[in-house]
N, C-alpha and C positions, 0 to 999 in steps of 0.2 A: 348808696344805701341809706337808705331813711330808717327812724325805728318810732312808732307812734303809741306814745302813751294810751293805758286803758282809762277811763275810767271808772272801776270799778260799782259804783252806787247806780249808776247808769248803763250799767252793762247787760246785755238780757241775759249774760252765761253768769250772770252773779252769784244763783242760788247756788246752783251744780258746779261751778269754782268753791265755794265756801266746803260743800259739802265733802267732796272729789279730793280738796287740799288740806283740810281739816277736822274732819271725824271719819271719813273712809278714804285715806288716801292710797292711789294705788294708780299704777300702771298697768295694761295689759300688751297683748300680743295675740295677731292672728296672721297667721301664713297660710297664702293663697297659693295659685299656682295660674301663671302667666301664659297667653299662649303667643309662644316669639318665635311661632315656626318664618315667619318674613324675613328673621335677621339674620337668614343662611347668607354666609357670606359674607356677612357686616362681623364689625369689631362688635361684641357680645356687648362688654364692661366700658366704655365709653356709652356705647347708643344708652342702657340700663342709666347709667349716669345722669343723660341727660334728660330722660323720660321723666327719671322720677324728678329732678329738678324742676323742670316743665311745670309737671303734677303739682309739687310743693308750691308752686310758685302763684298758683289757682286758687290756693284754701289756704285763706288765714290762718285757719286749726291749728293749720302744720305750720305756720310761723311766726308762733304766740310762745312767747320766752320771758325772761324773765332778766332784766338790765339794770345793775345797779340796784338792784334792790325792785325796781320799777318794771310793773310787770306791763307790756306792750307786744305789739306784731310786727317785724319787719317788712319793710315791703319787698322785699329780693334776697333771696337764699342762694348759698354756693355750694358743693358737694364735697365734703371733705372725708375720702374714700381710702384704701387701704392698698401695695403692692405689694406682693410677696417676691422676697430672694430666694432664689432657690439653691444658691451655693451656700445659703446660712442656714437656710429654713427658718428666717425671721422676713418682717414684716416694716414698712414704714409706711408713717399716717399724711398724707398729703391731700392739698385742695386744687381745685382749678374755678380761676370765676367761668360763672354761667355767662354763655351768649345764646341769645335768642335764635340762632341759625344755625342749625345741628355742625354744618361744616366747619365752622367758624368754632363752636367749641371743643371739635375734635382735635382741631390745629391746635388749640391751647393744652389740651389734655395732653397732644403727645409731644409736645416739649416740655409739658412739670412732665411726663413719667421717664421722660431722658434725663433730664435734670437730676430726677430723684433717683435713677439708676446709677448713679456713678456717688451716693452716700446710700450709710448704710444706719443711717440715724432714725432716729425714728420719727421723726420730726424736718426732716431736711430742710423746707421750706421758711422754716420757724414759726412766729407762732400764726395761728392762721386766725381769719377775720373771726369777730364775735357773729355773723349771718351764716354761722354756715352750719349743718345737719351732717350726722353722720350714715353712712353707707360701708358695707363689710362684702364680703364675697366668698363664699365655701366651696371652689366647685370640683373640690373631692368629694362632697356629700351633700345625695339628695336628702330632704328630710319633711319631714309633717307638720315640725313645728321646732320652734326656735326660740328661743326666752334670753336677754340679757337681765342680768340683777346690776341695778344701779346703784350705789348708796350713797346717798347724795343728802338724805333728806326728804327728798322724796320733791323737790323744789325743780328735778331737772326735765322741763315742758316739751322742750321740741322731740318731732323723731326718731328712730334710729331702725336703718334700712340691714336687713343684711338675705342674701341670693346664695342659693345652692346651686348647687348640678342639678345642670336638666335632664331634662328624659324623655325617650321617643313614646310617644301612644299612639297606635292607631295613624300613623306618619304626623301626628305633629309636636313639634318642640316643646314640653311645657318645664316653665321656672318655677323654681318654690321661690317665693317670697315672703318674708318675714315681716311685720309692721308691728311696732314698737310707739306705746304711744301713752300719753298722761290722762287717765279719765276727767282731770280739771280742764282739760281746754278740749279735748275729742274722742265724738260717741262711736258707737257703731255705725249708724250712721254716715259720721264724717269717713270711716274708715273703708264704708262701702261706694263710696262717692268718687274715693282716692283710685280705689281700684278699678270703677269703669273710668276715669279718666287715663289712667296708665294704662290702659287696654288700647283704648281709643288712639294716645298718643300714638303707642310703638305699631297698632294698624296703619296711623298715616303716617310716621317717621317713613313707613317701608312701601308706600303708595297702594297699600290695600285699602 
């Protein structure tokens, strides 16, 4: 994991960082809806996992953060996602590193979610790499739209994933998906960019 400083004064996203961070700053969110009718059959929340990692991993946008004080892009993002207990009805926050070959990060994902199945912390793994983005899962509830409030400052860049219940249309699968993201570093634009790449992916994850 590499992390490369910005330069600032030299940056073309200068103006709209300055403006984005400090006289209008703000986050938005827009939830789409995915079509994963291919992944009949496939583990849902792993393949989702790695789609969007995939995606993230294509658009500096999504991997412009903020280090030490020093604002930069990483160059490799990890997914650090959520399990739920259902003997507690609580939840804990876990990562698995990204591997470039879907099978190969499945293998990894299902021994952290063994791992992580046998504590009930919330954190089991400890603390997780500073490369990594969050990811959430609802799939009691479809929905239309999705908002986290951060308070942070307003400082916190990368973005934050979260997936409902899907639902049959017309025979096919579609996901609400939620995107989560800091107007200082990505526009609509980037955010429409995100979403036919993550389309694209999870057609060829499934050989369509």
């Amino acid at each position: 994991m590499n992390f490369t400083a910005i330069e600032l004064e030299q940056w073309k996203r200068k103006e709209h960082f300055y403006h984005f961070m400090n006289e209008a700053t703000c986050s938005y969110s827009a939830t789409v809806n995915l079509d994963i009718t291919g992944i009949k059959g496939q583990q849902l929340y792993p393949a989702m996992l790695w789609v969007l990692t995939r995606a993230v991993n294509q658009m500096p946008e999504f991997r412009t953060a903020y280090r030490d004080g020093v604002l930069g892009i990483y160059d490799t993002m990890n997914p650090s996602y959520t399990i739920f207990h259902p003997e507690k009805k609580t939840f804990s926050s876990i990562w698995s590193e990204y591997k470039n070959d879907y099978e190969n990060f499945l293998h990894t994902y299902l021994e952290d979610i063994k791992f992580a199945a046998q504590s009930m912390q919330y954190c089991p793994k400890g603390p997780r790499p500073e490369n990594c983005f969050d990811v959430s899962m609802v799939p009691w509830l479809n929905f239309t739209a999705f908002h986290l409030n951060v308070y942070n400052g307003g400082s916190y860049l990368l973005p934050i994933f979260t997936m409902g219940k899907y639902e049959e249309q017309n025979g096919r699968r579609l996901l609400p998906l939620s995107i989560q993201v800091h107007h200082a570093v990505c526009d609509g634009y980037h955010v429409g960019l995100f979403v036919d790449i993550v389309q694209k992916e999870i057609n060829q994850l499934m050989g369509g």
